[in-house]
Backbone bond lengths (Angstrom), bond angles and torsions (degrees), N, CA, C in turn:
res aa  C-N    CA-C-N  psi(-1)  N-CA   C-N-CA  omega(-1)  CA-C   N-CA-C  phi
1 X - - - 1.470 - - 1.529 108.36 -
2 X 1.368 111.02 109.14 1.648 114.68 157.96 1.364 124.68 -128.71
3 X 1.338 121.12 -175.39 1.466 118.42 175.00 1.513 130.72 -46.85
4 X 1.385 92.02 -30.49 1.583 108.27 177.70 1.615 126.73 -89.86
5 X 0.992 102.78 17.36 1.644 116.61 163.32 1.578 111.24 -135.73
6 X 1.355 121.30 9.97 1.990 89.85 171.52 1.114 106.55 -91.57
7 X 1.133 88.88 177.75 1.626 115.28 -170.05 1.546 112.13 -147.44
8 X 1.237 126.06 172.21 1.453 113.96 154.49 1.462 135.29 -86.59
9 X 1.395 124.31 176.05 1.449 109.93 -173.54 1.457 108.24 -53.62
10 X 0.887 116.96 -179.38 2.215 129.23 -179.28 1.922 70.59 -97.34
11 X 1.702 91.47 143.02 1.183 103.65 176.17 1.896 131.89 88.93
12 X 1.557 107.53 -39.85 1.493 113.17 -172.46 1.950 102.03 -77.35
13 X 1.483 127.88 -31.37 0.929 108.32 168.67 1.617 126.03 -120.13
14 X 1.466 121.55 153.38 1.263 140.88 -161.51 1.413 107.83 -110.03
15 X 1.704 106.00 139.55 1.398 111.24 170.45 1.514 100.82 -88.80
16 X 1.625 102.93 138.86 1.470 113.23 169.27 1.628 133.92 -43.67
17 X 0.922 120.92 138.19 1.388 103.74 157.60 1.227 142.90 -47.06
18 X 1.850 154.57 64.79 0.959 134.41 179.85 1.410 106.62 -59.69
19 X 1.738 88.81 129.46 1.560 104.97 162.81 1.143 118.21 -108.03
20 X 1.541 135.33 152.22 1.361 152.91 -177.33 1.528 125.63 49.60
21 X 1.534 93.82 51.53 2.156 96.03 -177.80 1.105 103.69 -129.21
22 X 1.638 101.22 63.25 1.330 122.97 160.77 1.775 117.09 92.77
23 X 1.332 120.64 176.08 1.792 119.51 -161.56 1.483 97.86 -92.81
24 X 1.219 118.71 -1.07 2.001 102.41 -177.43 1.504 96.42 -103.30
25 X 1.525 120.20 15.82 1.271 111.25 178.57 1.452 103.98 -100.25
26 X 1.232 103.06 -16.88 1.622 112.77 -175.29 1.551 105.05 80.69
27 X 0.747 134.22 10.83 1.815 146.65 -149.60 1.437 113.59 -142.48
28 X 1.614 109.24 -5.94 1.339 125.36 -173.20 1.737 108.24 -92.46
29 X 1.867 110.14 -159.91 1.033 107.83 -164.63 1.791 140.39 40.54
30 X 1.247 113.27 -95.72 1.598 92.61 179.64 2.073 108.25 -101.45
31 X 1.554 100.95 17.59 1.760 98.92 161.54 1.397 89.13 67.90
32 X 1.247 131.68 38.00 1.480 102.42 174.63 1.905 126.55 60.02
33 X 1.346 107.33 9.21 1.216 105.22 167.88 1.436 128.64 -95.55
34 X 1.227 103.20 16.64 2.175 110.22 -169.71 1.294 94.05 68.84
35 X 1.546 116.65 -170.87 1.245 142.09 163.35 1.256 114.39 -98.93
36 X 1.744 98.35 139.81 1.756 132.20 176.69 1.701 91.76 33.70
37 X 1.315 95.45 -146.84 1.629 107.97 -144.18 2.045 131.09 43.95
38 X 1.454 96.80 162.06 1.720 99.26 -179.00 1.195 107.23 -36.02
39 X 1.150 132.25 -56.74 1.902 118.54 -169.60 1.097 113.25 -63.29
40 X 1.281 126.55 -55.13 1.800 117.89 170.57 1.495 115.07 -28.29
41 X 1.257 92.69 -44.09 2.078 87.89 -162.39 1.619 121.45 -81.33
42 X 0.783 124.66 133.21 1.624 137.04 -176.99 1.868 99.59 -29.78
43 X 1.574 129.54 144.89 1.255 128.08 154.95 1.649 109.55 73.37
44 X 1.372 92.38 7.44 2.066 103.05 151.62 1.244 115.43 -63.33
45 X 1.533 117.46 122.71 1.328 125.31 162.37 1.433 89.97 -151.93
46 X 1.387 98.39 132.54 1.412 133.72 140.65 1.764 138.34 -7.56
47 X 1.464 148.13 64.38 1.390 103.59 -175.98 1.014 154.10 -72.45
48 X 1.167 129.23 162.34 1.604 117.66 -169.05 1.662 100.78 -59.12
49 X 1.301 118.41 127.50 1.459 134.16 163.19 1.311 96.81 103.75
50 X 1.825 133.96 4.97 1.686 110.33 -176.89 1.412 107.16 -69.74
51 X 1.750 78.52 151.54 2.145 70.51 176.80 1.909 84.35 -133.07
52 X 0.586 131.58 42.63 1.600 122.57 154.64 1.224 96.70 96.69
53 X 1.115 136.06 49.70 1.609 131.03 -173.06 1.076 126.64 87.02
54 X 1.585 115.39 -48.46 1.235 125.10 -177.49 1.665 111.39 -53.04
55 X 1.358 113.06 154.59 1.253 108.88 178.15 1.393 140.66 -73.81
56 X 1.278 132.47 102.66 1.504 130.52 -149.97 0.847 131.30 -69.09
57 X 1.597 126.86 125.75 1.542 117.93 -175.99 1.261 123.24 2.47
58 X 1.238 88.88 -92.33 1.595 111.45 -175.60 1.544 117.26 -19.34
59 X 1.538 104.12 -25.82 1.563 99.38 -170.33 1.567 102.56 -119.89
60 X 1.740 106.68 15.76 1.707 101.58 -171.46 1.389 82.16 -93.58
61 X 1.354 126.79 -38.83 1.642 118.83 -168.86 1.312 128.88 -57.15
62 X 0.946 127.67 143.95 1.252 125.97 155.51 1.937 130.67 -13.30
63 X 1.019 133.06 165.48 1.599 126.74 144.27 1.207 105.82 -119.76
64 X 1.581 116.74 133.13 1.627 119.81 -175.21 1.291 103.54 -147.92
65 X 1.357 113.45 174.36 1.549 110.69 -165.44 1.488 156.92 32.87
66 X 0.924 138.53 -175.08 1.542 127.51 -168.93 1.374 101.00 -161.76
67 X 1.622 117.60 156.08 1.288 132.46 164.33 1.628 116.00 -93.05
68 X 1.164 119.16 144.00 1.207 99.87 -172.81 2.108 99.88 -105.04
69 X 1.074 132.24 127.55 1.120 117.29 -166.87 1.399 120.60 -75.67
70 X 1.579 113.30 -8.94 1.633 112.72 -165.59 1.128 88.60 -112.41
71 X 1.463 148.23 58.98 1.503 141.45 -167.45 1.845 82.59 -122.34
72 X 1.326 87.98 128.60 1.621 102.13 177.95 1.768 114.12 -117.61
73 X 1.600 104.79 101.95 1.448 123.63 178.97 1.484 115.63 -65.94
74 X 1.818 96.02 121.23 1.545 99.74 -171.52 1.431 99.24 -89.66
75 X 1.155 145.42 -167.66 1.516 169.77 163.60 1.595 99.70 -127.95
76 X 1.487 123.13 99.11 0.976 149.13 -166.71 2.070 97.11 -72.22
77 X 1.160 122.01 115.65 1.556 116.94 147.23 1.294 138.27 -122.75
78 X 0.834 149.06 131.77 1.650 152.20 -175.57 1.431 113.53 -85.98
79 X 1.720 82.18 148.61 1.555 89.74 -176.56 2.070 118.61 -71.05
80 X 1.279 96.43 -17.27 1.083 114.58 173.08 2.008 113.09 -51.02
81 X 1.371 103.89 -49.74 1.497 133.30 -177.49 1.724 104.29 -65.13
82 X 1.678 105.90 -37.17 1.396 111.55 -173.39 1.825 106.91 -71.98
83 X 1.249 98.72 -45.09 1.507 113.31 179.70 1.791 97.65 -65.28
84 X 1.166 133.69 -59.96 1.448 134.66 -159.39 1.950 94.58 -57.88
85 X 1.247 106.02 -33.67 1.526 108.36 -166.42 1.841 112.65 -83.20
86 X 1.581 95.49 -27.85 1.542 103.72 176.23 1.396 105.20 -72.84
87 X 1.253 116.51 -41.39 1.675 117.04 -176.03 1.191 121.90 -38.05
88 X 1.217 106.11 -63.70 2.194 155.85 177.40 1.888 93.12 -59.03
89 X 0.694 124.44 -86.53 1.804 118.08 179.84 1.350 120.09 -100.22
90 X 1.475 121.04 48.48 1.437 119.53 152.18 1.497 116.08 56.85
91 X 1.688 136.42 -12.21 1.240 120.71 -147.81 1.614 105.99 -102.53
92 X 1.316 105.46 -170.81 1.475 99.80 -142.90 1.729 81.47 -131.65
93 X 1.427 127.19 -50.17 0.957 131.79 145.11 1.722 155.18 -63.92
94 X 0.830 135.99 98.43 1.690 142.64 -132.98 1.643 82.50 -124.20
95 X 1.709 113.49 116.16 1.418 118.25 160.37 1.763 93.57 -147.59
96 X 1.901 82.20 -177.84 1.307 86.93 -178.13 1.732 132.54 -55.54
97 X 0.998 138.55 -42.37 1.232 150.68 121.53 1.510 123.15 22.70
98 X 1.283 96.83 -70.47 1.454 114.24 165.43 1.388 122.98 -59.70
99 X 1.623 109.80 -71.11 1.592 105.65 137.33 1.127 120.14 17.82
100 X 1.628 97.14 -103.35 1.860 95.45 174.35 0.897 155.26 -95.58
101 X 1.648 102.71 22.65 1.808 121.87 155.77 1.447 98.47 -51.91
102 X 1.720 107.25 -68.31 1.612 119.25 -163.73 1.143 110.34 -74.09
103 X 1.509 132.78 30.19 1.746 127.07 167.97 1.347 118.28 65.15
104 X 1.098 141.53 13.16 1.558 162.54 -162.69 1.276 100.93 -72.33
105 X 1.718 113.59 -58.14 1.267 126.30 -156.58 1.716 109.40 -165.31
106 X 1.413 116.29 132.53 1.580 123.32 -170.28 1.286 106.83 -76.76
107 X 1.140 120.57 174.18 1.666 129.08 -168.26 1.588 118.74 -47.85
108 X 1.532 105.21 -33.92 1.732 107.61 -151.95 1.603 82.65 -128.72
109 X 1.629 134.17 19.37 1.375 109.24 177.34 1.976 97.96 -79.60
110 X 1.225 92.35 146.28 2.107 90.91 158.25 1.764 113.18 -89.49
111 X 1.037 118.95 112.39 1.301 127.06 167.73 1.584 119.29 -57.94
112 X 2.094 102.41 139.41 1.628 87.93 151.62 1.106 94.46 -144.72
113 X 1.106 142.97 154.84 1.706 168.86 -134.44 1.771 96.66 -135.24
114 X 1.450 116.92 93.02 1.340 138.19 113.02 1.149 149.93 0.26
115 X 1.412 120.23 97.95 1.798 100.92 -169.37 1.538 106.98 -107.59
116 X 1.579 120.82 67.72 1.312 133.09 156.82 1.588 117.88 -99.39
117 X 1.238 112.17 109.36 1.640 125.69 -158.24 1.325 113.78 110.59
118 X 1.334 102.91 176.89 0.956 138.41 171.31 1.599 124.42 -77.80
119 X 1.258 114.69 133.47 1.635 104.02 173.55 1.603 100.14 -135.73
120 X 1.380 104.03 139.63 1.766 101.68 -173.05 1.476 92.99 -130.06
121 X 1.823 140.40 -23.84 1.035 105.23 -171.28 1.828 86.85 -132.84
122 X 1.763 82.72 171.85 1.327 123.58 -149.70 1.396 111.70 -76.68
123 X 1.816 117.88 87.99 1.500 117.23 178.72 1.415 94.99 -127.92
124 X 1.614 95.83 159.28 1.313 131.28 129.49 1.323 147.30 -55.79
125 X 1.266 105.63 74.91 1.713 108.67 -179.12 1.069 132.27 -80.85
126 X 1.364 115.65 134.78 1.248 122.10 -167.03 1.830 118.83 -103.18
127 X 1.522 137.29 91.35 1.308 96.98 -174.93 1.750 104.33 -157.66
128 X 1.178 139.47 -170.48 1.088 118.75 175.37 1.140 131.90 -88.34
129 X 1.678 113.63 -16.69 1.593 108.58 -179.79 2.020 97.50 -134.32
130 X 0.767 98.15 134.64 1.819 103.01 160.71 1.742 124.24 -101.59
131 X 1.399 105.29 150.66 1.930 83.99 161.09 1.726 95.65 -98.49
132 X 1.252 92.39 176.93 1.791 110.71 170.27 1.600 112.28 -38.66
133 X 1.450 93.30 -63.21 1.403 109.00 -169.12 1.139 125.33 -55.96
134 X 1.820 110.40 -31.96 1.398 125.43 -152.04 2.011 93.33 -87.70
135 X 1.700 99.33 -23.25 1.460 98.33 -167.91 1.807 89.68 -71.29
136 X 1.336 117.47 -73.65 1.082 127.99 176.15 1.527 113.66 -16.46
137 X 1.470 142.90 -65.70 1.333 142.49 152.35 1.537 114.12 -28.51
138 X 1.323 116.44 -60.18 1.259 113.45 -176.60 1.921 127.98 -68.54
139 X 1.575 93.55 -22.60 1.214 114.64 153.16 1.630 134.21 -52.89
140 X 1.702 90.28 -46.09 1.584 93.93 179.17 1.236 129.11 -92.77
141 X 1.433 108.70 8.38 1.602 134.10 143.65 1.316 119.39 -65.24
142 X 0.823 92.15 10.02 1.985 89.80 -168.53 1.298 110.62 59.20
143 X 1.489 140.14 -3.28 1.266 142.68 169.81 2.054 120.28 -56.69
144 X 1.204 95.27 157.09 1.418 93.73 175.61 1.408 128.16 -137.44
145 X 1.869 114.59 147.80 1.163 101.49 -154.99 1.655 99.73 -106.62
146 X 1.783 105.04 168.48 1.351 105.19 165.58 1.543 135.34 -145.92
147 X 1.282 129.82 93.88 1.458 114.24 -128.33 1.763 107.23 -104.48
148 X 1.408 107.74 112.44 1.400 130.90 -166.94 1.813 103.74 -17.82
């Protein structure tokens, strides 16, 4: 036994079907495609959603809603997150930067600072959007805000 004699088992592989090389192949004439219509003919494809005539989803539904294109996605953080992060690295100042040393938020998210939690110590935040509340909390830390 060497490289130069295997083979596969007798049985595991199959010769293809040739289709259409002529009528003594039995495989000839219309190739196994029936007669006329779209599938018989060369460069039939399908569209996405045909359903046989019938009318396709896509177009039984309704049209509703809209995107708005100038809608600017915040990356939501809590003050809760601000405090967990001051604890953990000592700092006094909290910007974007920091952010994404500590995994908070990826390079190109826009931040806004949250006032869910608690905040007990005294930073400087840095970010692009605030709520009311969250300034107000961070305020009554004696902390200060600064908005990108």
């Amino acid at each position: 036994m060497d490289l130069s004699n295997l083979k596969p088992a007798s049985g595991a592989t199959k010769n293809r079907k040739r289709i259409g090389r002529g009528s003594g192949s039995g495989k000839g004439g219309t190739s196994t495609r029936g007669h006329k219509g779209a599938k018989s003919r060369s460069g039939y494809s399908k569209k996405i959603g045909f359903e046989g005539g019938q009318m396709p989803l896509h177009r039984r539904l309704p049209k509703f809603g809209f995107k708005n294109i100038n809608r600017v996605e915040y990356k939501a953080i809590n003050l809760k997150s601000l405090q967990e992060l001051a604890d953990k690295t000592k700092l006094e100042k909290i910007d974007l930067q920091v952010l994404i040393e500590n995994g908070l938020v990826s390079g190109n998210d826009k931040v806004k600072i949250l006032a869910n939690g608690n905040l007990t110590a005294k930073l400087e935040v840095t970010a692009h959007k605030f709520s009311k509340t969250a300034i107000q909390a961070i305020e009554a830390a004696q902390g200060s805000v600064k908005i990108i």
